[in-house]
Backbone and ligand atoms as CSV (ligand in chain L), in Angstrom:
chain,resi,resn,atom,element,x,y,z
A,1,UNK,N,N,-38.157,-36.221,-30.615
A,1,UNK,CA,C,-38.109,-35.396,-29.397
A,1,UNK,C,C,-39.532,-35.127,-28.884
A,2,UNK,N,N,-39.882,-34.870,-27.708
A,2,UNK,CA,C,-40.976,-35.323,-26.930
A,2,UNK,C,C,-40.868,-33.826,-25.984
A,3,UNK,N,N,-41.903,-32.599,-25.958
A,3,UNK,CA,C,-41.551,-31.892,-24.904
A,3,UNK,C,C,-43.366,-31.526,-24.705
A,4,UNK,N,N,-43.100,-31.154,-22.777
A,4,UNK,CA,C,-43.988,-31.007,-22.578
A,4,UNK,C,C,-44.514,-29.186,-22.024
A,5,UNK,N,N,-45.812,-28.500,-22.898
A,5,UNK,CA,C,-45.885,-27.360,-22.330
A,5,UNK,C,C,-46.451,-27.517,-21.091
A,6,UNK,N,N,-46.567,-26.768,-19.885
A,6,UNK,CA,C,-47.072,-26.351,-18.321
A,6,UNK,C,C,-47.184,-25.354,-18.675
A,7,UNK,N,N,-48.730,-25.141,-18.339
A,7,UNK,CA,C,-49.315,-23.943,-18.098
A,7,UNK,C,C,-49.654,-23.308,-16.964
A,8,UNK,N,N,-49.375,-22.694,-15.741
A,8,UNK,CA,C,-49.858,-22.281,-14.324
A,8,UNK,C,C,-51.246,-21.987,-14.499
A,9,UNK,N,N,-51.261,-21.043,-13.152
A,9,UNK,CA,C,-52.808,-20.531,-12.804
A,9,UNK,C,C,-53.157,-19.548,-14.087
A,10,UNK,N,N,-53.966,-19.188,-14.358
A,10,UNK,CA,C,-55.233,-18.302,-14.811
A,10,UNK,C,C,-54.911,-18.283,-16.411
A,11,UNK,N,N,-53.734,-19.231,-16.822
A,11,UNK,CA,C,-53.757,-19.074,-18.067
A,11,UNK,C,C,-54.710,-19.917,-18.535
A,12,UNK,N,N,-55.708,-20.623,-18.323
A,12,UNK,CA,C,-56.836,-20.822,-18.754
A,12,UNK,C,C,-58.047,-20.048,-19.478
A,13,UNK,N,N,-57.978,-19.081,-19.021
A,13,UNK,CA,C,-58.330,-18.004,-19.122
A,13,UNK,C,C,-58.310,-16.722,-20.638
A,14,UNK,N,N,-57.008,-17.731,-21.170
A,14,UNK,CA,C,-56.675,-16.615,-22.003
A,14,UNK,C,C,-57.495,-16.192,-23.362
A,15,UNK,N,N,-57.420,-15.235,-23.550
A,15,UNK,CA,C,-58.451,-15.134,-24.535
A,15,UNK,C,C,-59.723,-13.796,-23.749
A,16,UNK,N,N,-59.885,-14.263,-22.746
A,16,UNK,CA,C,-60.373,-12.848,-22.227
A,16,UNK,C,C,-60.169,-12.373,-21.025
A,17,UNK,N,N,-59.152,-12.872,-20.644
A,17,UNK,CA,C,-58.461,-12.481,-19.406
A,17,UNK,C,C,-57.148,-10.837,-20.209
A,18,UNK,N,N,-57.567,-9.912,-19.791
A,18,UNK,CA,C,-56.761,-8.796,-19.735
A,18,UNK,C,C,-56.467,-9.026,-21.246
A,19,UNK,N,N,-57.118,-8.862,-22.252
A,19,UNK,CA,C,-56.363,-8.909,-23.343
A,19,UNK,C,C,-55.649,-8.241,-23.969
A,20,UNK,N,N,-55.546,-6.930,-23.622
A,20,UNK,CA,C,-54.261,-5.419,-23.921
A,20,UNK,C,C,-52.852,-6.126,-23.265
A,21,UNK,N,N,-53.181,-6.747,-22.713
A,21,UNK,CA,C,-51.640,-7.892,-22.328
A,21,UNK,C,C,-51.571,-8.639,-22.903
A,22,UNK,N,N,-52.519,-10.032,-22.338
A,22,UNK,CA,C,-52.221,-10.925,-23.356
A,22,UNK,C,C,-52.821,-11.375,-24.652
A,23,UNK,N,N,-53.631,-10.575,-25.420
A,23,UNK,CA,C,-53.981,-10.989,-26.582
A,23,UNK,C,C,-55.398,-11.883,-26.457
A,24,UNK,N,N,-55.812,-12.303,-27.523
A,24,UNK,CA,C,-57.133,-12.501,-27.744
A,24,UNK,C,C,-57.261,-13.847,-28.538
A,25,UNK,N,N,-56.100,-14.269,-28.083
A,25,UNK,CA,C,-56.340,-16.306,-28.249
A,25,UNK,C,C,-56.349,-16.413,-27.105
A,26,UNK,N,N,-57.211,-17.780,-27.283
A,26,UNK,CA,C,-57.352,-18.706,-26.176
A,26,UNK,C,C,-56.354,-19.865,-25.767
A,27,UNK,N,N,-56.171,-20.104,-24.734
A,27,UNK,CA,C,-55.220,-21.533,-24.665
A,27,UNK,C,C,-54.881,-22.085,-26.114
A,28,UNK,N,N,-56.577,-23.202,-26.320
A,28,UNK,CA,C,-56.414,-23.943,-26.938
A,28,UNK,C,C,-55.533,-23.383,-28.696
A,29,UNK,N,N,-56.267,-22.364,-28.383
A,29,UNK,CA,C,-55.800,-21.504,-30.161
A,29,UNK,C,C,-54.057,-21.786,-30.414
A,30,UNK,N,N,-53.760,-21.058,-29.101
A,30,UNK,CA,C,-52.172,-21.542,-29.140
A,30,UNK,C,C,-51.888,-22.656,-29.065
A,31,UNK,N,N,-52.043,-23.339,-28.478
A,31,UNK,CA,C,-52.024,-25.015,-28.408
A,31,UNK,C,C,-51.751,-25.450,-29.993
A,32,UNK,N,N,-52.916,-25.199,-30.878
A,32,UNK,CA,C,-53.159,-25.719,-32.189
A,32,UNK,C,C,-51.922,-25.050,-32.888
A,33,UNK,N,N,-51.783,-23.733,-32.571
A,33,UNK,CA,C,-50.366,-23.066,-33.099
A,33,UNK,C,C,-48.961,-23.859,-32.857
A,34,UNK,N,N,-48.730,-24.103,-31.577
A,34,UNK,CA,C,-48.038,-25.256,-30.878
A,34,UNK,C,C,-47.741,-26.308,-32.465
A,35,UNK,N,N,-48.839,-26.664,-31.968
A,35,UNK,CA,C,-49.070,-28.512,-32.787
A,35,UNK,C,C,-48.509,-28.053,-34.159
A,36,UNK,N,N,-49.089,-27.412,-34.730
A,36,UNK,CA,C,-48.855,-27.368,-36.099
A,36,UNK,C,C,-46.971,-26.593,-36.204
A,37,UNK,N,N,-46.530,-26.132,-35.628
A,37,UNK,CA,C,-45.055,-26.218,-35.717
A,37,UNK,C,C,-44.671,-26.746,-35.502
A,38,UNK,N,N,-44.918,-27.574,-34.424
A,38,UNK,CA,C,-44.274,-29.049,-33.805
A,38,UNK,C,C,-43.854,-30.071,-35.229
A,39,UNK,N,N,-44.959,-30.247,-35.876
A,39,UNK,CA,C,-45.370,-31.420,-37.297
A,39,UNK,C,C,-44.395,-30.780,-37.663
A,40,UNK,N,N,-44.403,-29.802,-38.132
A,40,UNK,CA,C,-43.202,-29.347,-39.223
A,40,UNK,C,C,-41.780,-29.488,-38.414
A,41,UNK,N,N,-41.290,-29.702,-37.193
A,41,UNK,CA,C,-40.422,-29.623,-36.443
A,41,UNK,C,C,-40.136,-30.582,-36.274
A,42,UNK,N,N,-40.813,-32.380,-36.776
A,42,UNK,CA,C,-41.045,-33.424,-36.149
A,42,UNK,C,C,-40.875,-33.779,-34.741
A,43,UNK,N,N,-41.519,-32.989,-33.424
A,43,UNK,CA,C,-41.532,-32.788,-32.194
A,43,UNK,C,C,-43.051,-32.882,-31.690
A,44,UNK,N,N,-43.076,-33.770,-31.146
A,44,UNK,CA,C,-44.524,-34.928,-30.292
A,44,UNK,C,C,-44.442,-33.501,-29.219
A,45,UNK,N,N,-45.329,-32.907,-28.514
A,45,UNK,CA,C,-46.111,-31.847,-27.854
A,45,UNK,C,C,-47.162,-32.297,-27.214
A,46,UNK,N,N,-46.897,-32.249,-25.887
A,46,UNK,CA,C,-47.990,-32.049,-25.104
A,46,UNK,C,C,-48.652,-31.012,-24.159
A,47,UNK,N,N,-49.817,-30.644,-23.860
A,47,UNK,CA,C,-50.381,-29.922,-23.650
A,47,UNK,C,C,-50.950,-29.912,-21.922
A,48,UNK,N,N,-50.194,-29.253,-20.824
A,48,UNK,CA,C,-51.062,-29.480,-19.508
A,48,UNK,C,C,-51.353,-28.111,-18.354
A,49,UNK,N,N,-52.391,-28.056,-17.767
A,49,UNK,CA,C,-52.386,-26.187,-17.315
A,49,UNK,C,C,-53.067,-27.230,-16.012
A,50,UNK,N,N,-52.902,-26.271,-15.200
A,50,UNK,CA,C,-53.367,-26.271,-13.717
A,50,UNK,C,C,-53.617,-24.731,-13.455
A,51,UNK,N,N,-53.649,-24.569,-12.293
A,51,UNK,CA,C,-53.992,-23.576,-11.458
A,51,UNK,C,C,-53.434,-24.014,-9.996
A,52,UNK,N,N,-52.810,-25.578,-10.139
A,52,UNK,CA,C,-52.451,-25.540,-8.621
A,52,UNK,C,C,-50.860,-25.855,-8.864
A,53,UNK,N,N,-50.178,-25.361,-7.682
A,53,UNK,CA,C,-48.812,-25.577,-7.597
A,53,UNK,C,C,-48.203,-26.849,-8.039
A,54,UNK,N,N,-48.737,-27.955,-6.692
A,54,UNK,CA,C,-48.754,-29.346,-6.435
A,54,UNK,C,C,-48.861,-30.277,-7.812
A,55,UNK,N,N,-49.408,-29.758,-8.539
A,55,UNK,CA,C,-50.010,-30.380,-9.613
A,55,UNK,C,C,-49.120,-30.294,-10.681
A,56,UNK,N,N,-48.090,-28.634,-11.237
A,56,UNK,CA,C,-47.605,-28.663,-11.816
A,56,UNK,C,C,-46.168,-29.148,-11.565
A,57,UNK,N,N,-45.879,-29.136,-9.725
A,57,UNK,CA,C,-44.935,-30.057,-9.631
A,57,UNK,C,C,-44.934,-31.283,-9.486
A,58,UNK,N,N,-45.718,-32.456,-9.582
A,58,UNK,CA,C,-45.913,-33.385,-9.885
A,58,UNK,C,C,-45.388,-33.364,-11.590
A,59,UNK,N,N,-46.469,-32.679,-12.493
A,59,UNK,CA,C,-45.840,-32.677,-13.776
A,59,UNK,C,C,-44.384,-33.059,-14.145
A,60,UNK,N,N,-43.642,-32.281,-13.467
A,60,UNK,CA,C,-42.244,-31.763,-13.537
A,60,UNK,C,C,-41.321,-33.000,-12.979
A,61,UNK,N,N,-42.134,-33.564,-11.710
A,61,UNK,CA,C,-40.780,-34.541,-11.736
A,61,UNK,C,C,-41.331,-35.835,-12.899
A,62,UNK,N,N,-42.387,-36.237,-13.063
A,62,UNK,CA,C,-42.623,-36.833,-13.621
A,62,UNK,C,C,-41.933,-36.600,-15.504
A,63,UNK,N,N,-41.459,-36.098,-15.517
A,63,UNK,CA,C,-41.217,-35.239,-17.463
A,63,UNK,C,C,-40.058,-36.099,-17.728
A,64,UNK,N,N,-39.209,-36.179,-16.900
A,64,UNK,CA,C,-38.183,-36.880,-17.210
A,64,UNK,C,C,-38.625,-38.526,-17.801
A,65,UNK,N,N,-39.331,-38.835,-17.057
A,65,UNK,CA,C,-39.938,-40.605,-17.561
A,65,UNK,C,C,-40.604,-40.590,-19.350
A,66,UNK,N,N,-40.328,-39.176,-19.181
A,66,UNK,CA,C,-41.468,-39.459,-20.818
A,66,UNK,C,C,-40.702,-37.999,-21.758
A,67,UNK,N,N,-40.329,-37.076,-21.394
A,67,UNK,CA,C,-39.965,-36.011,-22.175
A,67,UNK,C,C,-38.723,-35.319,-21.885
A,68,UNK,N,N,-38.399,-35.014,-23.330
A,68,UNK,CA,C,-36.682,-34.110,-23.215
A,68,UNK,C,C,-37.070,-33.064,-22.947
A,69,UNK,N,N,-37.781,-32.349,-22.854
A,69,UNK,CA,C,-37.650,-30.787,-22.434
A,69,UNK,C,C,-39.241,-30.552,-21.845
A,70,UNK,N,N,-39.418,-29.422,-21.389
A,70,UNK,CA,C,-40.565,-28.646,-20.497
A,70,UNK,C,C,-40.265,-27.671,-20.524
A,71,UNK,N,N,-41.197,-26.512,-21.499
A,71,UNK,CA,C,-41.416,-25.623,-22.200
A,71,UNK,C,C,-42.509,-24.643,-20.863
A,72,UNK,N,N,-42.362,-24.041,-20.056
A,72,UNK,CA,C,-42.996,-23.772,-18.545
A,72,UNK,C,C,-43.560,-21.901,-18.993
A,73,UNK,N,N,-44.733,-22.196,-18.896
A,73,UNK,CA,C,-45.379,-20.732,-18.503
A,73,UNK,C,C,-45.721,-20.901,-17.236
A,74,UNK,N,N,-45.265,-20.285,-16.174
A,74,UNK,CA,C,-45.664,-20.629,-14.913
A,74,UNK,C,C,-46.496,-19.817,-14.476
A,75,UNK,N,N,-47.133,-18.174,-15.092
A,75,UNK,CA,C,-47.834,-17.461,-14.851
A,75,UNK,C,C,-47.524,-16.905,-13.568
A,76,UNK,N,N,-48.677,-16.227,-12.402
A,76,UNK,CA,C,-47.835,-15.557,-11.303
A,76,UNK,C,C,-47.030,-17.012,-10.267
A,77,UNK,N,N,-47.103,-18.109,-10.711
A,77,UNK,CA,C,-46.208,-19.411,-9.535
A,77,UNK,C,C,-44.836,-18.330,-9.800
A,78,UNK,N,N,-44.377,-18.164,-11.619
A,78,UNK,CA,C,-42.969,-17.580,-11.546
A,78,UNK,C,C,-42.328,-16.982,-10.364
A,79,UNK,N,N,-43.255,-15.936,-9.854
A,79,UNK,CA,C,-42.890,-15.114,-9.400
A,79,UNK,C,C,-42.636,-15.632,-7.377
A,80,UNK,N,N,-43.095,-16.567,-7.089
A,80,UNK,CA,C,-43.592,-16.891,-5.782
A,80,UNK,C,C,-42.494,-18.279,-5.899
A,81,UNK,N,N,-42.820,-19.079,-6.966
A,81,UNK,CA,C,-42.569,-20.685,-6.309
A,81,UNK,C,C,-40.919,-20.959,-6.387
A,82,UNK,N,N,-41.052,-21.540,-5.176
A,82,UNK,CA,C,-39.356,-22.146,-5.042
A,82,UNK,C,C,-40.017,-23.471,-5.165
A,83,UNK,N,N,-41.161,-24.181,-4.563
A,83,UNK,CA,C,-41.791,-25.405,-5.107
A,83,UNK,C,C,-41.092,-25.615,-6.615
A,84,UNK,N,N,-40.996,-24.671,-7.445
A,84,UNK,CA,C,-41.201,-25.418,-8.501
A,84,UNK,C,C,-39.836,-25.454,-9.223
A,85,UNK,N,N,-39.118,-23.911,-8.773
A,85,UNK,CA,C,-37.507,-23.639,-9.192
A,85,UNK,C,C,-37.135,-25.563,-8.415
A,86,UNK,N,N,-37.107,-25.776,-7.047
A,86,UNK,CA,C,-37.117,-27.101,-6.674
A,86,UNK,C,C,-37.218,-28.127,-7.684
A,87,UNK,N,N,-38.508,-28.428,-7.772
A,87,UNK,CA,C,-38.869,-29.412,-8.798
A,87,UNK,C,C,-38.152,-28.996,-10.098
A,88,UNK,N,N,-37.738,-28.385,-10.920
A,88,UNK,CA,C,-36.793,-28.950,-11.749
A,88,UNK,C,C,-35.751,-28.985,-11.915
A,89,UNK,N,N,-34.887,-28.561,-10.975
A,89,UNK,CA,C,-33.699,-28.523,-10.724
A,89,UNK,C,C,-33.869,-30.356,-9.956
A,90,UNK,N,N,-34.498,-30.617,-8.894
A,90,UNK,CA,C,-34.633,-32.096,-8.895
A,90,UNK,C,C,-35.037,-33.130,-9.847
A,91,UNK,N,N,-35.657,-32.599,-10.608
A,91,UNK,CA,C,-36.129,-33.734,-11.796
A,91,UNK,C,C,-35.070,-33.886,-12.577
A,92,UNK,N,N,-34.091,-32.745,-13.098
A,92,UNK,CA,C,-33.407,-32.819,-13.620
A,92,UNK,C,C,-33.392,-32.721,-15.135
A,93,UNK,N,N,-34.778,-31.863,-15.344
A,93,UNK,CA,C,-35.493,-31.633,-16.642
A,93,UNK,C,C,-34.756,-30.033,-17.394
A,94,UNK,N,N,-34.916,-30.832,-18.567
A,94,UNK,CA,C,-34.705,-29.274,-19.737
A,94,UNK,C,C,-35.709,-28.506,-19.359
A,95,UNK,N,N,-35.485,-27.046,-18.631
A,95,UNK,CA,C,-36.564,-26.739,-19.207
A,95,UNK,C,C,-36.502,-25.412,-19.440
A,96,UNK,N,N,-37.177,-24.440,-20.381
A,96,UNK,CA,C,-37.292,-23.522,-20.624
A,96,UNK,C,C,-38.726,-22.255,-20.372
A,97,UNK,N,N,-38.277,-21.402,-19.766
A,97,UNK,CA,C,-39.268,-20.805,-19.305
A,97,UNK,C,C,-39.921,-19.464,-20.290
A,98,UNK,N,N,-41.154,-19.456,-20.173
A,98,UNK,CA,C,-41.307,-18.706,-21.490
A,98,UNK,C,C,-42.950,-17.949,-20.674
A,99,UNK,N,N,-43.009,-16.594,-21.414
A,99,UNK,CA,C,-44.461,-15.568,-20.990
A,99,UNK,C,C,-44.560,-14.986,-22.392
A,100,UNK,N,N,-46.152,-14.822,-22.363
A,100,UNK,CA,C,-46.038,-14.037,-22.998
A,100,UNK,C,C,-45.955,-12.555,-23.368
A,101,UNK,N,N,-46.247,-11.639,-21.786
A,101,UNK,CA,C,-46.191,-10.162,-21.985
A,101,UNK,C,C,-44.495,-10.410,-22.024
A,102,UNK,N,N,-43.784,-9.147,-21.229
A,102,UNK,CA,C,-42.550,-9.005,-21.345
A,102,UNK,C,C,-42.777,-8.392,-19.850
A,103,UNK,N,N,-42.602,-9.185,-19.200
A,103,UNK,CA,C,-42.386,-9.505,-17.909
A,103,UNK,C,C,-41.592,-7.923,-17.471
A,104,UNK,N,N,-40.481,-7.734,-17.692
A,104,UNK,CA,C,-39.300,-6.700,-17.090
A,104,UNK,C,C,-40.046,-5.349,-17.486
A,105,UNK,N,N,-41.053,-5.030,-18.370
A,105,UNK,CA,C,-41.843,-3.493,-18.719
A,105,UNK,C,C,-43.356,-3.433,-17.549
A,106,UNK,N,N,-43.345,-4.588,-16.582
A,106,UNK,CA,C,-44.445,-4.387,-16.139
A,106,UNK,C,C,-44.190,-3.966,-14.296
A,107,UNK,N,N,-45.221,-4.690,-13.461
A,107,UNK,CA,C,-45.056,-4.360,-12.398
A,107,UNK,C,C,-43.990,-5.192,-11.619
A,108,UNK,N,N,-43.279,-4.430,-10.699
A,108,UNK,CA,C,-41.755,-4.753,-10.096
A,108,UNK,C,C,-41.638,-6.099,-9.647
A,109,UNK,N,N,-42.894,-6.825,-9.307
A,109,UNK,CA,C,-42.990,-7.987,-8.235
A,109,UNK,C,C,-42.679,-9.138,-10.044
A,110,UNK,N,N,-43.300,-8.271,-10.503
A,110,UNK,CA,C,-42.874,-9.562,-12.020
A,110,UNK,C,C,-41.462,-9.800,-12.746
A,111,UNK,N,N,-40.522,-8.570,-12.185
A,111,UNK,CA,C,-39.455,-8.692,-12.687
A,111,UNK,C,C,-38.573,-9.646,-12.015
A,112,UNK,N,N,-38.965,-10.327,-10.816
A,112,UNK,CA,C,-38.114,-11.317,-10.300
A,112,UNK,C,C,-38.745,-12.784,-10.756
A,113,UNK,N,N,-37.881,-13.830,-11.442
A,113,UNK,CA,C,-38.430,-15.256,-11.572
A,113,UNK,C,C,-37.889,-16.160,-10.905
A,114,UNK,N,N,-38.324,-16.602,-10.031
A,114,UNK,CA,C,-38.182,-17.735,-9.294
A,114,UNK,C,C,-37.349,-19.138,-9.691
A,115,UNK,N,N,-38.234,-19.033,-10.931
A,115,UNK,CA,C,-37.685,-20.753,-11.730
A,115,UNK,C,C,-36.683,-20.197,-13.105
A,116,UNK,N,N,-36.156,-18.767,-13.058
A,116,UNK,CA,C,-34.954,-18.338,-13.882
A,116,UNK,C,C,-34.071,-19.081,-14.132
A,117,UNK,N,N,-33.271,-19.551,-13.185
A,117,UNK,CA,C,-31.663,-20.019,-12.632
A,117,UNK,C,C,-31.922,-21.577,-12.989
A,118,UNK,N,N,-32.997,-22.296,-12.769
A,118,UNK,CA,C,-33.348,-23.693,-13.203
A,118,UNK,C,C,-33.558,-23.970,-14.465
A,119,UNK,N,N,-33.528,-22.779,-15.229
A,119,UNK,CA,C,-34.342,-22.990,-16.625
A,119,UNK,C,C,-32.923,-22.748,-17.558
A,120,UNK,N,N,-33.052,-23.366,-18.659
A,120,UNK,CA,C,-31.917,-23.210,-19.632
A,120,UNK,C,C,-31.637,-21.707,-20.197
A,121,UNK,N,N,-33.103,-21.179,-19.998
A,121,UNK,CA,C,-32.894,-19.887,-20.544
A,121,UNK,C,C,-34.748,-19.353,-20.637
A,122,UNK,N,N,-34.629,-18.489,-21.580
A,122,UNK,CA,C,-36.227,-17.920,-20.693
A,122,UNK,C,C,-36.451,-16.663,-22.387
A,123,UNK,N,N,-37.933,-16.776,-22.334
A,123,UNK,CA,C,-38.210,-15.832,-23.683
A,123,UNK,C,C,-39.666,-15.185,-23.445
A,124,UNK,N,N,-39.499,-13.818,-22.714
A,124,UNK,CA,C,-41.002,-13.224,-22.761
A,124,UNK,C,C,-41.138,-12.251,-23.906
A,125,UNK,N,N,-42.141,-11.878,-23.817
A,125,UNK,CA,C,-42.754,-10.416,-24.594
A,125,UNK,C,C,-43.343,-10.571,-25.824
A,126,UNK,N,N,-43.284,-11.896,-26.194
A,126,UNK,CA,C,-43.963,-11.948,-27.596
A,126,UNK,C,C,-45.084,-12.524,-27.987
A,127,UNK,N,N,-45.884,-12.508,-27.001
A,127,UNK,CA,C,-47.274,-13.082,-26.714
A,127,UNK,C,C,-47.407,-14.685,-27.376
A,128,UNK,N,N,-48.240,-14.892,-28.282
A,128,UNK,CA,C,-48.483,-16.407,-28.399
A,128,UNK,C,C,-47.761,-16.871,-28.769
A,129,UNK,N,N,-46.532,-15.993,-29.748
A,129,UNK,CA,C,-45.198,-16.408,-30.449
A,129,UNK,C,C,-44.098,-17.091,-29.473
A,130,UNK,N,N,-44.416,-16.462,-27.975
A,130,UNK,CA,C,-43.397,-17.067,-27.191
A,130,UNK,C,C,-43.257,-18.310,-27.165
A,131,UNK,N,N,-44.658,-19.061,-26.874
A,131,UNK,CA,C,-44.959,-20.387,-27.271
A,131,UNK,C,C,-44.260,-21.021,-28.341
A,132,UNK,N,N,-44.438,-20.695,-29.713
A,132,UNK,CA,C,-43.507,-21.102,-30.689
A,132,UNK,C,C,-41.443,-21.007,-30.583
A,133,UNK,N,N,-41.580,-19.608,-30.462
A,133,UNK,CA,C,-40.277,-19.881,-29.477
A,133,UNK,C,C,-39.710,-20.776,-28.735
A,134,UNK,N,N,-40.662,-20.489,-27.876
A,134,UNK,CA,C,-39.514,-21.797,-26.879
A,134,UNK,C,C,-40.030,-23.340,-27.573
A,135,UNK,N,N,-40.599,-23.776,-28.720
A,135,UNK,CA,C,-40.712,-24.990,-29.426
A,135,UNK,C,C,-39.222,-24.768,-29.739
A,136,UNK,N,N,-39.078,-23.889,-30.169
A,136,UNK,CA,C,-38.074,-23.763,-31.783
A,136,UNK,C,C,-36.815,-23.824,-30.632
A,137,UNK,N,N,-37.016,-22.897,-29.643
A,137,UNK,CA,C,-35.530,-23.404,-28.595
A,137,UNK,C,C,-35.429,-24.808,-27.892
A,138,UNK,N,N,-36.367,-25.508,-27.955
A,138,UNK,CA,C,-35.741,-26.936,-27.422
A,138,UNK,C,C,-34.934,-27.451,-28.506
A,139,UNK,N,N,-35.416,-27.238,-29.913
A,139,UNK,CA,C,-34.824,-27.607,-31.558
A,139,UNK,C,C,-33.488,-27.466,-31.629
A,140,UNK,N,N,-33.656,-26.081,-31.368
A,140,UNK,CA,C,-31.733,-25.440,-31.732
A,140,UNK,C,C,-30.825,-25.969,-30.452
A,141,UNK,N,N,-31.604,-26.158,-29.511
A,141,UNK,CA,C,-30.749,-26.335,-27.918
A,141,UNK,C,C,-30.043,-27.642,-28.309
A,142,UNK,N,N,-31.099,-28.568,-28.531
A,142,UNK,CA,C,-30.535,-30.239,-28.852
A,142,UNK,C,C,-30.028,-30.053,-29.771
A,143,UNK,N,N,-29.819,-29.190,-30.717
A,143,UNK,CA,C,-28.899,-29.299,-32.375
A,143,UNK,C,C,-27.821,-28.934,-32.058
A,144,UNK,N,N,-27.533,-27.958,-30.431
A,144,UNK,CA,C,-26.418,-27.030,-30.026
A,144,UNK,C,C,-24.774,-27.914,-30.582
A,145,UNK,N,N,-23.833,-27.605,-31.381
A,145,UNK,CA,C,-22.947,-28.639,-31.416
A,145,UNK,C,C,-22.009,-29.208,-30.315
A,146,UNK,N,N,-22.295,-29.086,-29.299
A,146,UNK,CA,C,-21.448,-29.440,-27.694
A,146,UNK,C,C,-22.328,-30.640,-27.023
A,147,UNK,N,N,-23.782,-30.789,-27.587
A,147,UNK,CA,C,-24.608,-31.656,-27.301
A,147,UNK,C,C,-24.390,-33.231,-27.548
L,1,DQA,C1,C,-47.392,-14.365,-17.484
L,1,DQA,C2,C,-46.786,-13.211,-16.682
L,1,DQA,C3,C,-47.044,-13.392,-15.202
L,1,DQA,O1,O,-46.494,-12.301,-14.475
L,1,DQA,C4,C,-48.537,-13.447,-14.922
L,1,DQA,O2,O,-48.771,-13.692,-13.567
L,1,DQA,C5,C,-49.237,-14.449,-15.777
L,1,DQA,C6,C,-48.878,-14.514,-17.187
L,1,DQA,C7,C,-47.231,-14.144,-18.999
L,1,DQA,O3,O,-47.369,-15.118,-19.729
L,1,DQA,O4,O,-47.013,-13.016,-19.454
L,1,DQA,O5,O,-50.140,-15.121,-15.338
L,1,DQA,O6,O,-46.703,-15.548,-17.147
């Protein structure tokens, strides 16, 4: 199994961007967290962040040619893009949407997600763990017995 993470705008950043939110790893830190559950998961992971819309919808239709699922932090796009709810509902991709604050305890404009209804299902609030999460939910999703 083959899935790909998307990272939106400013999660580049992480690590010292607001860290009483999000914590005090960096991308890459999680990334390596990523990888190393993946091995034990036998699940190939890839790694891609933008900051531009266009870019991560390109990603998206493209996922299908190469990956079963797309593991999506969309950062504030969540909250704005029908671009992207679009793009995977057209690609026709697994995908699962995942944050790491807990989205619904913060400010009102964050409690609505855009790319919700496109996504198989969705896991905030647990900071870098979410990441591992939604690994471990593409796992159980494809193990689902109706699959
Ligand atoms: C975020 C939550 C978004 O509301 C915010 O715009 C982000 C990060 C999260 O991971 O908690 O950039 O997606």
């Amino acid at each position: 199994m083959k899935v790909l993470f998307l990272n939106g705008p400013n999660l580049n950043l992480l690590g010292q961007r607001e860290p009483e939110i999000y914590g005090n790893l960096k991308l890459s830190d999680i990334e390596d967290m990523v990888r190393n559950r993946a091995a034990e998961l036998n699940v190939e992971v890839v790694f891609f962040q933008s900051n531009h819309e266009g870019e991560l919808v390109t990603q998206i239709q493209e996922a299908p040619n190469n990956y079963n699922y797309v593991v999506i932090n969309a950062g504030a796009y969540t909250h704005t893009s029908i671009a992207l709810n679009d793009a995977i509902i057209g690609a026709g991709i697994n995908a699962i949407e995942i944050h790491l604050s807990n989205v619904h305890a913060r400010e009102s404009y964050r409690k609505k997600s855009m790319i919700a209804k496109a996504c198989i299902g969705s896991i905030n609030g647990f900071g870098s763990s979410s990441y591992i999460l939604g690994l471990e939910a593409c796992v159980l999703n494809k193990n689902k017995p109706n699959d």
